[in-house]
ZAMARGU-4260 file (C-alpha; in steps of 0.2 Angstrom, whole numbers, plus 5000, padded with zeros to 4 digits):
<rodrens>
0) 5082/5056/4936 | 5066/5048/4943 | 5049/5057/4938 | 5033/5060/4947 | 5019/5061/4937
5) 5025/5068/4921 | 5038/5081/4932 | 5055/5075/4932 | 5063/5075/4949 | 5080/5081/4952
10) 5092/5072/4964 | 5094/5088/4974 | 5083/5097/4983 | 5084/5114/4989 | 5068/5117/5002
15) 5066/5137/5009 | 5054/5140/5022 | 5049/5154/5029 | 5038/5171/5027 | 5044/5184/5015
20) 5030/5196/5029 | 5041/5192/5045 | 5057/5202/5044 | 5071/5190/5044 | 5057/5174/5044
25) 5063/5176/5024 | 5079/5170/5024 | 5075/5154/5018 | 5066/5161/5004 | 5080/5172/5000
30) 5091/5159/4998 | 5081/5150/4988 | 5077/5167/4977 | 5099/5167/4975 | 5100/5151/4972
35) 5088/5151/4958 | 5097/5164/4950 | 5110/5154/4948 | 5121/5148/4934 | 5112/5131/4924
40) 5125/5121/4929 | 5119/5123/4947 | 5102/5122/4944 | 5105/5107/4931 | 5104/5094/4949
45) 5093/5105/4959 | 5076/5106/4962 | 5068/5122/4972 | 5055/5121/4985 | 5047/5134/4996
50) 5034/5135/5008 | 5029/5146/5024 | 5032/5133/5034 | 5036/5114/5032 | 5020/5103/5036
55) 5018/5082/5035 | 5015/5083/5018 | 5032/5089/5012 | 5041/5071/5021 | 5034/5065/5001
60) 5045/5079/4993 | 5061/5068/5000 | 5056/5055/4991 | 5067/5050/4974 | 5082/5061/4981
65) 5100/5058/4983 | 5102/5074/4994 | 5091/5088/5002 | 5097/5107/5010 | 5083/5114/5019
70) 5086/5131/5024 | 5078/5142/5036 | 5081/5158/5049 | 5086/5155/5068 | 5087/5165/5082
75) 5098/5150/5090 | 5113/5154/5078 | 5130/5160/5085 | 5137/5164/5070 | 5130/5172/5055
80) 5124/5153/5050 | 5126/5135/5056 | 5126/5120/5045 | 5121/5103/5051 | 5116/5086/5047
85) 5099/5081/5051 | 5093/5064/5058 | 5075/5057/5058 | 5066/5061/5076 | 5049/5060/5080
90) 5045/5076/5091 | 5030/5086/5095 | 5031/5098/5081 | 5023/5081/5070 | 5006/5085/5078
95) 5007/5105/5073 | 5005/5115/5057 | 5023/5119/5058 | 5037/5105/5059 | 5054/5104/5061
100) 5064/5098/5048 | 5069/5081/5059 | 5052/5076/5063 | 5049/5077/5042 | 5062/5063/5040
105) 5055/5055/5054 | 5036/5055/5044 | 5047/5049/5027 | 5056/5034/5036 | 5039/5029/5045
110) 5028/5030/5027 | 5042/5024/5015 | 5049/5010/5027 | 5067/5016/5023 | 5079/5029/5028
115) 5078/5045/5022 | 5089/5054/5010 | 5104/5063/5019 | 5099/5079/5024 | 5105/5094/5030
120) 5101/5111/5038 | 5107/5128/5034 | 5102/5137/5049 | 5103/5158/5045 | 5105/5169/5060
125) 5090/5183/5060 | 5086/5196/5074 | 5068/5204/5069 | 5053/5193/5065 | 5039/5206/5066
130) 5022/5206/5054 | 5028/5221/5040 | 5046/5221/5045 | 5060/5222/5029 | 5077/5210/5035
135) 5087/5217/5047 | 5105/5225/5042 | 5111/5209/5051 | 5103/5196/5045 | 5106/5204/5026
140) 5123/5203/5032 | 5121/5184/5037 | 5112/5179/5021 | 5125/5186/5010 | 5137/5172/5021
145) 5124/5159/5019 | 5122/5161/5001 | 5142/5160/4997 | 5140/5145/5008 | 5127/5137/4999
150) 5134/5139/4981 | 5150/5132/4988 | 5138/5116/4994 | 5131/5115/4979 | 5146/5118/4967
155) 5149/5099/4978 | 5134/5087/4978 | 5143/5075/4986 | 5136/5069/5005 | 5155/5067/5012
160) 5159/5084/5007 | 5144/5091/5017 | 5149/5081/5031 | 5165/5087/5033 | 5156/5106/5030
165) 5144/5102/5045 | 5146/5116/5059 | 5154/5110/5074
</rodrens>
């Protein structure tokens, strides 16, 4: 495992954005809040990030991995989650205080000089985003899929079994 200084990095990182204030915005929290209470054999390989929302900076928390999940709500989902493999693009969101997850890769590959690590997006379908608002009975429906899915993703580290896992 490489180390950063003095913290040791794990090959698997696990990054939750969202607001826990916003309704359903905390399902990528709340993932990450079952994932951590998790087994050790799970957490062994994985490392936990959270943030309100993913900004330039975080293209350096790719660094030294073998794999990266980000996982965040979506009002675009058709099912109670979708699950895809994330390329590198440079979009306007670069130029924002909130990115997207592609335009993330796309800051590591242009600082770094080399791909990124494979990465991939677990995509949780919420309804209600309002200031104050507990999740809504649907998404707490959706995030109970979306963590059986992740510990089944994580249970497998391996890049070819998430590909073949991706949502069509």
């Amino acid at each position: 495992m490489a180390t950063l200084s003095g913290f040791e990095l794990k090959p698997i990182l696990v990054f939750g954005y969202g607001n826990l204030s916003r309704g359903d915005d905390a399902l990528g929290p709340l993932l990450l809040e079952y994932i951590g209470q998790q087994a050790d054999a799970v957490l062994g390989s994985v490392d936990i990030l959270c943030d309100f929302q993913l900004q330039i900076e975080h293209a350096l928390d790719l660094e030294h991995r073998d794999l990266v999940l980000f996982a965040d709500a979506s009002v675009a989902c058709t099912q109670a989650f979708a699950f895809a493999e994330l390329s590198p693009v440079r979009d306007d969101s670069y130029t924002t205080h909130a990115m997207s997850p592609a335009a993330v890769l796309a800051v590591y590959q242009t600082i770094k000089k080399q791909p990124p690590p494979p990465c991939f997006l677990l995509s949780i379908k919420g309804e209600r985003f309002e200031l104050g608002e507990g999740l809504s009975v649907g998404a707490q429906g959706n995030l109970t899929a979306a963590c059986r899915f992740a510990q089944e993703l994580l249970a497998d580290v391996d890049v070819a079994a998430w590909r073949q896992l991706v949502s069509g």
